[in-house]
Every structure is written in C-alpha cells, then in structure tokens.
VODO-737114 format. One record per atom (N, C-alpha, C): residue number from 1; atom name; z, y, x. Coordinates in steps of 0.05 Angstrom, whole numbers, plus 5000, padded with zeros to 4 digits. Each point is the difference from the previous one (the first is absolute). Last residue first. Example, Ala and Ser with C-alpha at 12.3 -4.5 7.8 and 13.67 -1.06 7.14 Angstrom:
<nodes>
- nr,atom,pz,py,px
- 2,N,5142,4955,5257;
- 2,CA,5001,5024,5016;
- 2,C,5014,5022,4985;
- 1,N,4999,4885,5006;
- 1,CA,5000,5024,4982;
- 1,C,5000,5024,5018;
</nodes>
This chain:
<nodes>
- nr,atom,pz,py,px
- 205,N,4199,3972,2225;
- 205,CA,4980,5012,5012;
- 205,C,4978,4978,5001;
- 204,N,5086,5043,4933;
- 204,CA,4982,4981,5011;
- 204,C,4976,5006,5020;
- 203,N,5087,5063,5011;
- 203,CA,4981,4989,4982;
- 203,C,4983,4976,5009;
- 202,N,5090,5063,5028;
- 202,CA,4986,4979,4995;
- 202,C,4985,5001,4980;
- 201,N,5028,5086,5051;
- 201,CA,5011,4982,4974;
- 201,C,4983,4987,5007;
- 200,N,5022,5095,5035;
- 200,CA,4983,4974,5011;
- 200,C,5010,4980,4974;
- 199,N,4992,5118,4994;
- 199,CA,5014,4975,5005;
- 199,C,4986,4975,4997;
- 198,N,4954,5084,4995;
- 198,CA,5023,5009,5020;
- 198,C,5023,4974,5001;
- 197,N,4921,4997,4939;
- 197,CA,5020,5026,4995;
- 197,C,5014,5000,5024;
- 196,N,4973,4915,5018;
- 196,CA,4987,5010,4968;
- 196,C,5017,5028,4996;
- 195,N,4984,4908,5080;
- 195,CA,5010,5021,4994;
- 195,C,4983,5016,4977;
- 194,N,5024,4898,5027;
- 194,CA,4973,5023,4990;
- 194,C,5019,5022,5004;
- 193,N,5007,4889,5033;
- 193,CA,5019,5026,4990;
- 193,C,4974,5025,5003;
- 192,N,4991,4899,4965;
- 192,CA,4991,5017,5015;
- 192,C,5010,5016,5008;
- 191,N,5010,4902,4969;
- 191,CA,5005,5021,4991;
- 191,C,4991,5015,5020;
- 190,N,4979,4899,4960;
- 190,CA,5002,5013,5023;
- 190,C,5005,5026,4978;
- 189,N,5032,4914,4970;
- 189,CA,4986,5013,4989;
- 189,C,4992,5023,5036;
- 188,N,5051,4922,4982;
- 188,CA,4980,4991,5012;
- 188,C,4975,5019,4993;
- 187,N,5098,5007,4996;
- 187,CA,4991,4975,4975;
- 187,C,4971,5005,5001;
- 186,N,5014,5076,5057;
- 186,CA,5026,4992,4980;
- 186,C,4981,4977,4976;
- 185,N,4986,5049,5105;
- 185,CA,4990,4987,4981;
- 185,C,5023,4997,4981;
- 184,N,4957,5084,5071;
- 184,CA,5024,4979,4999;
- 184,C,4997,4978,4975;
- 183,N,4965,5086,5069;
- 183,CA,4993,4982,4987;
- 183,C,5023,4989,4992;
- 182,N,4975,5103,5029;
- 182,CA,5012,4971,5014;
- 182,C,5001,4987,4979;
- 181,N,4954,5088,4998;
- 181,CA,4984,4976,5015;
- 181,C,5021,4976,5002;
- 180,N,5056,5092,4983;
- 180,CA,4974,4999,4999;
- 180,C,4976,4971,5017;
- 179,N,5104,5002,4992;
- 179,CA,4991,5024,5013;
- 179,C,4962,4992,4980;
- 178,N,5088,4958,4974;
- 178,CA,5009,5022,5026;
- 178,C,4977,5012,5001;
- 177,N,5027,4992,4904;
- 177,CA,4987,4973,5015;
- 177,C,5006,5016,5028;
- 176,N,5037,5002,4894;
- 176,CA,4998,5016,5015;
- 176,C,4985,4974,5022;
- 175,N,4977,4986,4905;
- 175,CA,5021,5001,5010;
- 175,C,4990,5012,5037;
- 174,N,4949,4966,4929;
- 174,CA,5007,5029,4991;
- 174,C,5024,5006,5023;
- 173,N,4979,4896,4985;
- 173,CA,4984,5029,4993;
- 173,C,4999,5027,4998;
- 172,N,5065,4919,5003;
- 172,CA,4992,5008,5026;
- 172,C,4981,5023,4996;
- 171,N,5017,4936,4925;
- 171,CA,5024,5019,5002;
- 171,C,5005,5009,5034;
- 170,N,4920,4960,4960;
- 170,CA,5003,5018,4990;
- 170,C,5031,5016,4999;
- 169,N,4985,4920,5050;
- 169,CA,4981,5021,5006;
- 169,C,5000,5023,4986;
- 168,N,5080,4933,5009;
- 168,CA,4975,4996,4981;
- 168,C,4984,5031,5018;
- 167,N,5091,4943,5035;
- 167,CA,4993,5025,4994;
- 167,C,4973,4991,4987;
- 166,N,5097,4952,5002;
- 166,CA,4965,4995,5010;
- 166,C,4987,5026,4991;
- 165,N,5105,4970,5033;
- 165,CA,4987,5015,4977;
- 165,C,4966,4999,5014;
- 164,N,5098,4940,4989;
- 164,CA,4966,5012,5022;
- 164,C,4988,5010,4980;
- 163,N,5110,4967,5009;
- 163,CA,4973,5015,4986;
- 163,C,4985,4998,5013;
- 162,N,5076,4935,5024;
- 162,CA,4988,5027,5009;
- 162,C,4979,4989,4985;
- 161,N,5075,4939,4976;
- 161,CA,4976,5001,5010;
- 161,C,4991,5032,4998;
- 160,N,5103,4985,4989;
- 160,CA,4985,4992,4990;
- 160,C,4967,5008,5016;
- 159,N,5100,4956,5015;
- 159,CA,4979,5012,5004;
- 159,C,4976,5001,4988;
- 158,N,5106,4961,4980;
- 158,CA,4970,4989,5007;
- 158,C,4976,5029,5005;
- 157,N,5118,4951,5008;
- 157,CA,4981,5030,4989;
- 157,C,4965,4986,5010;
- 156,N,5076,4927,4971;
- 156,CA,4993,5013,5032;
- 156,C,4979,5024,4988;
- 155,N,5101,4975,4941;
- 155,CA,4966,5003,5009;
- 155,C,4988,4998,5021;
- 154,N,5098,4984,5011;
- 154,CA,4983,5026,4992;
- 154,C,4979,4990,4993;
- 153,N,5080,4923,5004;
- 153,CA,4986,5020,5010;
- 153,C,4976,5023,4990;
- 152,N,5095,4956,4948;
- 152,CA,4968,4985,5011;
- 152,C,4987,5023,5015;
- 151,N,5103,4988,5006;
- 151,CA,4988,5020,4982;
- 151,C,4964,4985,5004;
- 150,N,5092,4935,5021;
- 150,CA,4983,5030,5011;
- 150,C,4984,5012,4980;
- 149,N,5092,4933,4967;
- 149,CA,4965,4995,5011;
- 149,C,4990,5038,5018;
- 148,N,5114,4966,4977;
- 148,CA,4971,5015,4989;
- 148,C,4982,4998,5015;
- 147,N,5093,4940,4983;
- 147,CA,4988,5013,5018;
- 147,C,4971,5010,4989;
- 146,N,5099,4936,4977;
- 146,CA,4987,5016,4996;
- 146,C,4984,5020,5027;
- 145,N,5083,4927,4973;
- 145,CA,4986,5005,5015;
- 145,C,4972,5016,4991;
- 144,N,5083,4989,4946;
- 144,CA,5008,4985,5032;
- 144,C,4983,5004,5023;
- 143,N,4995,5031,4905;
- 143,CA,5009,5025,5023;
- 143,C,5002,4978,5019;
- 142,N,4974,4955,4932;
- 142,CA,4970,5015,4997;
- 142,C,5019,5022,5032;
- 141,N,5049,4909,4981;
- 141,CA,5007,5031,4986;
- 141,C,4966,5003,5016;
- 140,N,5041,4929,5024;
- 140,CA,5000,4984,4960;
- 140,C,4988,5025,4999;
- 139,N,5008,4952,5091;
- 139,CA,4993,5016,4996;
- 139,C,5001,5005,4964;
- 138,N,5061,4929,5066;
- 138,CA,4972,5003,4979;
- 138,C,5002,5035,5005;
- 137,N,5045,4936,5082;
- 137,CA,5006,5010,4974;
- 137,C,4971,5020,4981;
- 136,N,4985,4907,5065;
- 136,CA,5005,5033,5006;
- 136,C,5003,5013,4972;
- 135,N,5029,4896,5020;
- 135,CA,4989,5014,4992;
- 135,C,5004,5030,5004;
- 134,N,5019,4892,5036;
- 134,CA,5012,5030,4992;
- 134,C,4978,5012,4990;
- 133,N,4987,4912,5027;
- 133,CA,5002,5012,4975;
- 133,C,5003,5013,5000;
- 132,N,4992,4966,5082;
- 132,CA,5022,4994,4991;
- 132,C,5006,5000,4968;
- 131,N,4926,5028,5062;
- 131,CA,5003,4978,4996;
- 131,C,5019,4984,4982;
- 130,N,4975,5087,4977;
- 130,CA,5003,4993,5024;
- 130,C,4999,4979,4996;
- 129,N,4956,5067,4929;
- 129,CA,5019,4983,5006;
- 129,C,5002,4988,5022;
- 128,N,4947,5075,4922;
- 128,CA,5007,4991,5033;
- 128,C,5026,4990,5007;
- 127,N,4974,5012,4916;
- 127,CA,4979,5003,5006;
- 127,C,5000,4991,5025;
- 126,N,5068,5008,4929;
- 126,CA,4994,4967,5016;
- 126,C,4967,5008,5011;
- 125,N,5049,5077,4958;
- 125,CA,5017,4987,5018;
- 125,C,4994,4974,5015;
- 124,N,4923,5067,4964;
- 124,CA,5022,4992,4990;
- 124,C,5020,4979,5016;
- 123,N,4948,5100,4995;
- 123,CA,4993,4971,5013;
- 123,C,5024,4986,4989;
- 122,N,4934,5096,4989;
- 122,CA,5031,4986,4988;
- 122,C,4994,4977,5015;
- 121,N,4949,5102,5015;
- 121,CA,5001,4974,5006;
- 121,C,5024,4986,4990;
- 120,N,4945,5096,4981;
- 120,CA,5019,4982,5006;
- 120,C,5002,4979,5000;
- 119,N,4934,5098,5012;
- 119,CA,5001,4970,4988;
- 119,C,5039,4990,5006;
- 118,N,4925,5094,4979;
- 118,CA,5023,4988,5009;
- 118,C,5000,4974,4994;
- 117,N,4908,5065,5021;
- 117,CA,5019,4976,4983;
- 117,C,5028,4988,5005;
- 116,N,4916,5042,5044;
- 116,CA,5003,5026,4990;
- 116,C,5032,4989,4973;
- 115,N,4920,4929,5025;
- 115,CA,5002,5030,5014;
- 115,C,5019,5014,4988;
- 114,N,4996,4891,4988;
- 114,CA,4988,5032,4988;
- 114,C,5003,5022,5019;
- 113,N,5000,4893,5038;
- 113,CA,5021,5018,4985;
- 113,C,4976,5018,4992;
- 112,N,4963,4897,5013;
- 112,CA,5020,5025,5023;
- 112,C,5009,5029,4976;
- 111,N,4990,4888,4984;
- 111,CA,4989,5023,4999;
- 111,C,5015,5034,5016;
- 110,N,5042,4907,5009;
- 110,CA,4970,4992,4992;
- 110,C,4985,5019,4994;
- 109,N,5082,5004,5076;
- 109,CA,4989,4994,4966;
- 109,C,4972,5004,4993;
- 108,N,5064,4956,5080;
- 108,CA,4983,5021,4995;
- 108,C,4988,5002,4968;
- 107,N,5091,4983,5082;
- 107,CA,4987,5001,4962;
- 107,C,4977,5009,4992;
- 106,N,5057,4967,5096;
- 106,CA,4984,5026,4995;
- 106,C,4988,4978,4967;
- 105,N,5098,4985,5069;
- 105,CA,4976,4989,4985;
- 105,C,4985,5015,4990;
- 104,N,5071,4979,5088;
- 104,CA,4982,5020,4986;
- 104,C,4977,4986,4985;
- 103,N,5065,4973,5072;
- 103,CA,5012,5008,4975;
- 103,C,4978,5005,4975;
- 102,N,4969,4964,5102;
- 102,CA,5021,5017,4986;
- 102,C,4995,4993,4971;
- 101,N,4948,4945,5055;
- 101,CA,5019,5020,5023;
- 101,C,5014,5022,4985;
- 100,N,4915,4980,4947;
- 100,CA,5008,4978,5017;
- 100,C,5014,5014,5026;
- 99,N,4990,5044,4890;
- 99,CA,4987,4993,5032;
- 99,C,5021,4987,5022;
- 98,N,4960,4987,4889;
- 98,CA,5032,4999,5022;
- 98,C,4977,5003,5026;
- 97,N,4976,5027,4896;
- 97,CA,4982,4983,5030;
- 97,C,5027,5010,5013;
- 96,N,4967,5009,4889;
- 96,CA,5012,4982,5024;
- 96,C,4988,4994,5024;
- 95,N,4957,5000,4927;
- 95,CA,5006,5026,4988;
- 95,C,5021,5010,5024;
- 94,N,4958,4907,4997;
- 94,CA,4984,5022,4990;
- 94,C,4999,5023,4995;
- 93,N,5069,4924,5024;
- 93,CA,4986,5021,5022;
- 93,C,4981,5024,4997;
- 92,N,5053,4958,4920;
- 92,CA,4992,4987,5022;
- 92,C,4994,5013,5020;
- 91,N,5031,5003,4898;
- 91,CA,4964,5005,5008;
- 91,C,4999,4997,5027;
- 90,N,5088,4998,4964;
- 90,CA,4990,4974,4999;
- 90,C,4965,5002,5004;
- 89,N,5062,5067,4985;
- 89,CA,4996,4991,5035;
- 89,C,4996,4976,5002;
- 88,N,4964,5073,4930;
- 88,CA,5015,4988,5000;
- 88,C,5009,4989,5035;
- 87,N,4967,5098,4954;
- 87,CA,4992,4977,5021;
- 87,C,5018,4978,4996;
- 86,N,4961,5086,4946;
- 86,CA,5029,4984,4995;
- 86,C,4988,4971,5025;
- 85,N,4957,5101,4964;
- 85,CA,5000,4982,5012;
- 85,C,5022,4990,5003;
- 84,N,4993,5086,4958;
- 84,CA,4969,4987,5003;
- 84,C,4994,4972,5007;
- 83,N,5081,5059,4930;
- 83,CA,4998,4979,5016;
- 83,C,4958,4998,5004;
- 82,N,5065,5084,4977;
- 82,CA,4977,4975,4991;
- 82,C,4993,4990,5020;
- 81,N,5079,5074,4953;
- 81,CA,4996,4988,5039;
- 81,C,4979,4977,4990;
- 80,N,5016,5100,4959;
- 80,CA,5005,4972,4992;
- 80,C,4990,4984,5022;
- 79,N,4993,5095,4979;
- 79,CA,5025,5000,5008;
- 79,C,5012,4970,4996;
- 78,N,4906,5033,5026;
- 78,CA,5012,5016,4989;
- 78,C,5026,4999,4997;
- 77,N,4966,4929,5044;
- 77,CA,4975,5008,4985;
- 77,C,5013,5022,4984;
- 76,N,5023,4942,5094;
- 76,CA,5012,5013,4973;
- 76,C,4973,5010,4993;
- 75,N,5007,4911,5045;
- 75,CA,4988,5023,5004;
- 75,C,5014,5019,4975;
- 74,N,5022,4897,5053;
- 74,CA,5003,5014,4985;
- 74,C,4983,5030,4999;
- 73,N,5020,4877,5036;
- 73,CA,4982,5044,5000;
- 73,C,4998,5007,4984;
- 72,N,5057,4906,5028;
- 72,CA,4989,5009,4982;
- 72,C,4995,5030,5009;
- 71,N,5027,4896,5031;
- 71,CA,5003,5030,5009;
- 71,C,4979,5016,4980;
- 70,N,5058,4901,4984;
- 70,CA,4978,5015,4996;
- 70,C,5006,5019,5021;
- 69,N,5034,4890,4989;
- 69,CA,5007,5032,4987;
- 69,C,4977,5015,5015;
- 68,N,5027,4920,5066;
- 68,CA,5003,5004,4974;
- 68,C,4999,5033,4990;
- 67,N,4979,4971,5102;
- 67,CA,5032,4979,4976;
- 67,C,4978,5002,4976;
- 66,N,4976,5036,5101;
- 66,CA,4998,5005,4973;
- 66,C,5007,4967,4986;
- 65,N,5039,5021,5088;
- 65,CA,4978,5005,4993;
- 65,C,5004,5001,4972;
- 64,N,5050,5025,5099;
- 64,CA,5003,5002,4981;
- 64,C,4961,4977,4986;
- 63,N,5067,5031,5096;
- 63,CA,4984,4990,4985;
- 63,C,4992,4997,4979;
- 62,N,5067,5080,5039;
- 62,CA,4983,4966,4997;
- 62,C,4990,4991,4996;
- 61,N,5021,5085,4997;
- 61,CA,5014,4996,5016;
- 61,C,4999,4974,5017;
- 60,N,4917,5062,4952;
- 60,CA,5024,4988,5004;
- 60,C,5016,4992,5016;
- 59,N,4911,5064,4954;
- 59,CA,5017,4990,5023;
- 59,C,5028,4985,4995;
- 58,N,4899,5029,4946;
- 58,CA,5028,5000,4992;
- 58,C,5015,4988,5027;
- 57,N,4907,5058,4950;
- 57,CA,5014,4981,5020;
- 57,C,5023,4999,5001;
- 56,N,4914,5015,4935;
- 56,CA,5021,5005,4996;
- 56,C,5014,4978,5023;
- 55,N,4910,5051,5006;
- 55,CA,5004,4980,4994;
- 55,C,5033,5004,4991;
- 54,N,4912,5063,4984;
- 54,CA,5019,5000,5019;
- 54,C,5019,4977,4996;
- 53,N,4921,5061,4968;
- 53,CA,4997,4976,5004;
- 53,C,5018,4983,5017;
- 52,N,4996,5090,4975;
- 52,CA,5000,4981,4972;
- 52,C,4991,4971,5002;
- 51,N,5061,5067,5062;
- 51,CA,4974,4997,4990;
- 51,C,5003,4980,4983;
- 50,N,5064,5082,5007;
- 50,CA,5006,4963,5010;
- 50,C,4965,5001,4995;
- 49,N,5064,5077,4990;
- 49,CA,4963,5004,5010;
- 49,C,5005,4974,5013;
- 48,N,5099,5011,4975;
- 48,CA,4980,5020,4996;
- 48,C,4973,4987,5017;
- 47,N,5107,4941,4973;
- 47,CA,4976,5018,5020;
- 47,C,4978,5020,4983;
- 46,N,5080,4945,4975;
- 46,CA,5002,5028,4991;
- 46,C,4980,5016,5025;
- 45,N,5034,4917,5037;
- 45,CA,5005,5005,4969;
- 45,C,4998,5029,5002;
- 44,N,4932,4941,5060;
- 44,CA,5024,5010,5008;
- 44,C,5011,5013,4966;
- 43,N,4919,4933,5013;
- 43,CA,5006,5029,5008;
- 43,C,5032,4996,4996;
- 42,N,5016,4932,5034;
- 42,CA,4972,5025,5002;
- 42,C,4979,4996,4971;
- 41,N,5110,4970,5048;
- 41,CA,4977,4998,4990;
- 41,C,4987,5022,4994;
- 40,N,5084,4945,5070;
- 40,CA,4977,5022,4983;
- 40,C,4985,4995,4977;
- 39,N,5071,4952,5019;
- 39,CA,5006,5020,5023;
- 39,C,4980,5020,4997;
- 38,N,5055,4922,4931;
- 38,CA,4971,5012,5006;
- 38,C,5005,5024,5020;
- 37,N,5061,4903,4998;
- 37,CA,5000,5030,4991;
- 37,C,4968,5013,5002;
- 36,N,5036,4897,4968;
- 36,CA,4992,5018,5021;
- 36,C,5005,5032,4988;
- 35,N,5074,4926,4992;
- 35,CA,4978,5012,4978;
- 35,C,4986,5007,5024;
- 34,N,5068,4929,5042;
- 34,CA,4999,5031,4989;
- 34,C,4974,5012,4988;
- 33,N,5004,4913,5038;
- 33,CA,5019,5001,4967;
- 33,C,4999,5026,4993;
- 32,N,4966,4953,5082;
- 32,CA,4978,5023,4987;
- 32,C,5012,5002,4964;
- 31,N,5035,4902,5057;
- 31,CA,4985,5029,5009;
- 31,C,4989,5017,4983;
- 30,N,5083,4948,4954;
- 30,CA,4966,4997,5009;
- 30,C,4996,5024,5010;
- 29,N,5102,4977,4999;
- 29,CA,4979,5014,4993;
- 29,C,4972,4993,5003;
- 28,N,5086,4925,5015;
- 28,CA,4987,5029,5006;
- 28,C,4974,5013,4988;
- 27,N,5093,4939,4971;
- 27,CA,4971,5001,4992;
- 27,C,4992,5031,5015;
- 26,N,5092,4947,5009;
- 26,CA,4999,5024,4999;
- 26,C,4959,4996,5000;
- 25,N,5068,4917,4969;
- 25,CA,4992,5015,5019;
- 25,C,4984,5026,4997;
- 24,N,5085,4952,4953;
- 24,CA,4974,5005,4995;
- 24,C,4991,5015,5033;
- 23,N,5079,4929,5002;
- 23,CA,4997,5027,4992;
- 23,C,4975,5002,4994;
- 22,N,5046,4918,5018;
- 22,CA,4980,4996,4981;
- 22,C,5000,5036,4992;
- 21,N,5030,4965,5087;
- 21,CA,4976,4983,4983;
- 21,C,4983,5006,4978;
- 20,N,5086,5047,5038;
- 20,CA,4968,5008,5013;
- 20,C,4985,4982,4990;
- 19,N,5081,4972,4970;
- 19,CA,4992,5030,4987;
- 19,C,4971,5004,5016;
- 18,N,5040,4919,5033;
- 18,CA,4991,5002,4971;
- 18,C,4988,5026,4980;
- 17,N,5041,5005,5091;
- 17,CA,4969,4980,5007;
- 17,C,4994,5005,4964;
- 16,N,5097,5019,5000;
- 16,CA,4977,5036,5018;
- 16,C,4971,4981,5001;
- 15,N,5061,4939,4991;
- 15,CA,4999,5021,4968;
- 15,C,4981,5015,5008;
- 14,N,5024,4943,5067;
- 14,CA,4990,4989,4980;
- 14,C,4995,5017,4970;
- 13,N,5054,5026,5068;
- 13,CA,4978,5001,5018;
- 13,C,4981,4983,4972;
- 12,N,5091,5002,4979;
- 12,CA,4989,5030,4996;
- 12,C,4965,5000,5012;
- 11,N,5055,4914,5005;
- 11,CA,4995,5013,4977;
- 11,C,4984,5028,4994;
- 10,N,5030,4969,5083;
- 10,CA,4979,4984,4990;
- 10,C,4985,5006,4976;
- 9,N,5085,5038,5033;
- 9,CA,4969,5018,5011;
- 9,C,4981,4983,4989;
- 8,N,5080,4960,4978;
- 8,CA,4993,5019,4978;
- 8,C,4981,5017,5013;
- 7,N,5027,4922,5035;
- 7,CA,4992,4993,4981;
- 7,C,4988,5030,4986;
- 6,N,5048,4999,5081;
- 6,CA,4983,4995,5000;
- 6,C,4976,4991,4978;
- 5,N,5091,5019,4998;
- 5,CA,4975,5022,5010;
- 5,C,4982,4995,4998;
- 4,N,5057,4923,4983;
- 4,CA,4995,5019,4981;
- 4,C,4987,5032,5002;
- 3,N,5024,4942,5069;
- 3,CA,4977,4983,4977;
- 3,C,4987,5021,4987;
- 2,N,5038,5048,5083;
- 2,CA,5012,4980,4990;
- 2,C,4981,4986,4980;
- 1,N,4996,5051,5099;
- 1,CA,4995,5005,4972;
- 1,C,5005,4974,4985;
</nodes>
C-alpha cells in the first residue's frame, strides 16, 4: 500500500471517530415510563347492592402513589350529579392505605354512602402517579365510573307483648261451674259452685 492510500483510510478512519464523537447519544427510558394501568377496581362500574360502607379499591400494574389533584363523590339527586366528598391526595395516608407486596391502593372515605343511591367517582389525571410521573389517565365523566348503594335493610318486626286477661269475680259469678261443692278462688275472692234450678254456677261462698 502506497503513501497516498494510505493517507486517505487515515483520513476516512479519522472522520468516522469524529462523527461517533460528537453523535447525540440515544437517552434510555426511565424505569416505569409506561402510564400505570388500572387492573381493578371496586365497587366494580355500574355495580348494584354495594354497601354503604364500602371502601374505594384500586389494583395496579405498578407501583403507583398519590401525586396531585382530587378524587371527587358524586350522588345523583334526581337528575343532577352533587358533589358529597372531594379527597385531595395531598390529605395523605388518612384517606390512603398502599398494601404492602402489591399494586393496590384502598380509598377510604370519610363518610360512608346512602342507601339505595347512585354514586360516581371522577379522579383526576395527577392523582396517581409512578415513579416516573406518568400518570393514570383521568376519570372527567359522572359515566366513567358509577355504582348503586344496597337498599337499607327491613325493619326488625317487633312482637307484640301477650294480653292477660285478669278475670274479676263478678265476671266468674253466674257462670257455668263443674260440679256442685268444688271450690275455686278468683283475686282472692273464694267461689262456691252451687247448684240453683237444675244448674251449677259459681257463687260467692
């Protein structure tokens, strides 16, 4: 190989070093970039006979915690959705509880539900967030999630206290008796059974 070859791989090998130098390097993804997804939650949308004391649970893909922005309860009241409770996720564990070894965060709200009551839940996009920031896409709509309370239970029926009927002497008097001579007392009166005309009847004796 001659100078001048030699001169010009030099050249080329020197160009190609310079380009890789100063290429941008390729920035990898932060772990847990992908949004979380919600896998469950409870009550379940568009559930029936939820109790009214029933926590709002939520399953994930990831880790997740409370960011920012509200979760807000809703109750229809004839044909208008009224707001009962608006949790911020800045109120902390107090409303908040991650269980330990999974995904899963349980909401408990501060007063328990109406009987017999549709409710809906809104959440907003920076409520739950991964490490990464992502955020679980928002709830905005009263239809995103919705579910009806149980019917309040029956009355308990109450029995009512047995009659006694107290008999009075004068309402034993006259009255039929078994046999002639047999005794008997009413309200501490003694009675006699008499026979009179061919029939026996109590009398004072």
């Amino acid at each position: 190989m001659n100078r001048t070859t030699m001169r010009r791989f030099g050249a080329i090998a020197f160009v190609a070093a310079l380009v890789a130098a100063v290429a941008p390097l390729a920035i990898p993804s932060p772990a847990g970039a992908v949004p979380p997804a919600l896998l469950t939650r409870s009550p379940a949308h568009r559930a029936t006979g939820v109790a009214v004391d029933a926590n709002l649970e939520f399953t994930f893909d990831q880790a997740v915690s409370l960011d920012a922005g509200n979760l807000t309860i809703k109750k229809l009241v004839g044909n208008d959705w009224i707001h009962t409770e608006v949790i911020r996720a800045q109120d902390g564990l107090a409303v908040a509880t991650f269980v330990p070894g999974t995904f899963k965060v349980i909401v408990n709200p501060r007063t328990n539900f109406e009987p017999s009551t549709r409710y809906a839940v809104l959440i907003d996009g920076t409520f739950f967030k991964n490490a990464a920031g992502e955020a679980l896409p928002e709830f905005t709509s009263e239809g995103s999630w919705q579910f009806t309370t149980a019917a309040p239970p029956p009355a308990p029926t109450t029995t009512a206290a047995p009659t006694t009927t107290v008999l009075l002497p004068r309402a034993v008097i006259g009255t039929t008796c078994p046999r002639a001579g047999a005794v008997r007392r009413v309200r501490s009166t003694r009675l006699v059974c008499r026979v009179s005309g061919g029939t026996a009847t109590w009398r004072r004796g």
